[in-house]
N, C-alpha and C positions, 0 to 999 in steps of 0.2 A: 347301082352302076358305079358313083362313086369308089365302093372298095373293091371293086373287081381293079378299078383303075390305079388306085394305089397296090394293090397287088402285084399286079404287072408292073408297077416302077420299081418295087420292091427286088421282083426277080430280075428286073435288068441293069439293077443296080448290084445285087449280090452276083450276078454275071461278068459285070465287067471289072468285077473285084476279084474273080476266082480268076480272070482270062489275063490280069493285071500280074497276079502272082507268078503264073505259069508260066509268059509270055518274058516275064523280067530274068526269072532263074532257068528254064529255058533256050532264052533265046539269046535278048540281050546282054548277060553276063559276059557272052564270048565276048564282045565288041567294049563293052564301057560297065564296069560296075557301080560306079557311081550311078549312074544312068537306071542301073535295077535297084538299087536302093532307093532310090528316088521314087521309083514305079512302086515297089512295095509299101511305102510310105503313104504315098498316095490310096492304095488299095486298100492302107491300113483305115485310113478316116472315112472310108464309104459304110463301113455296116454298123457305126452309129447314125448316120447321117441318115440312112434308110431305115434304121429302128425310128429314127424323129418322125421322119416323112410318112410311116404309114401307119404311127398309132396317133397321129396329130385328128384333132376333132374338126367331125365337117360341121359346117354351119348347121344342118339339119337334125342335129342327135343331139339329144335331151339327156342324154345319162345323166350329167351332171345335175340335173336340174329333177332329181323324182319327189313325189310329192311324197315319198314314204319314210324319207329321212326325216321332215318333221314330226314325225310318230316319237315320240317317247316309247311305247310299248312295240316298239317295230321289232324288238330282238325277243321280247317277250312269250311265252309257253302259250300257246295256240295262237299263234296270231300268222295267217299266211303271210309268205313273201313275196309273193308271186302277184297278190291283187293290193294294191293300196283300200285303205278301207277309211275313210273318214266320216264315215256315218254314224249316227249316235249308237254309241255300244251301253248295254246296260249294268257292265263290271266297271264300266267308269263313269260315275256320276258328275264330274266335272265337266263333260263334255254334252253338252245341252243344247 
């Protein structure tokens, strides 16, 4: 549920960034250009701001944390990626 929620802030933030554009050159140019610059400026710092906000880690995700990065032989020819595997393997005798 979380990233659905960041999703949706996502597009209503790249929303009021495309409506900021539009709305500035537009509309408000006839009346004050300064004032559309200003609006663009502002439009301009939303779609990092929104890259921050919804690749930011929720409390609950682990990626960071896999147990497969302690593998030495994690990139290793036959060894899945997909399952961590720390059980005694018999090509490696150090592991007992």
């Amino acid at each position: 549920m979380r990233a659905h929620r960041r999703h949706v802030r996502y597009f209503v933030m790249m929303g009021v960034c495309l409506a900021l554009f539009v709305l500035a050159w537009g509309v408000v140019r006839f009346w004050s250009v300064p004032a559309a610059i200003g609006m663009c400026v502002v439009a301009m710092v939303i779609p990092p701001v929104a890259a921050i906000a919804v690749n930011r880690r929720d409390p609950d995700d682990d990626w960071w944390n896999d147990p497969r990065w302690d593998d030495p032989d994690w990139d290793g020819p036959g060894h899945d990626r997909d399952r961590p595997d720390h059980e005694d393997r018999p090509d490696r005798p150090d592991r007992q």
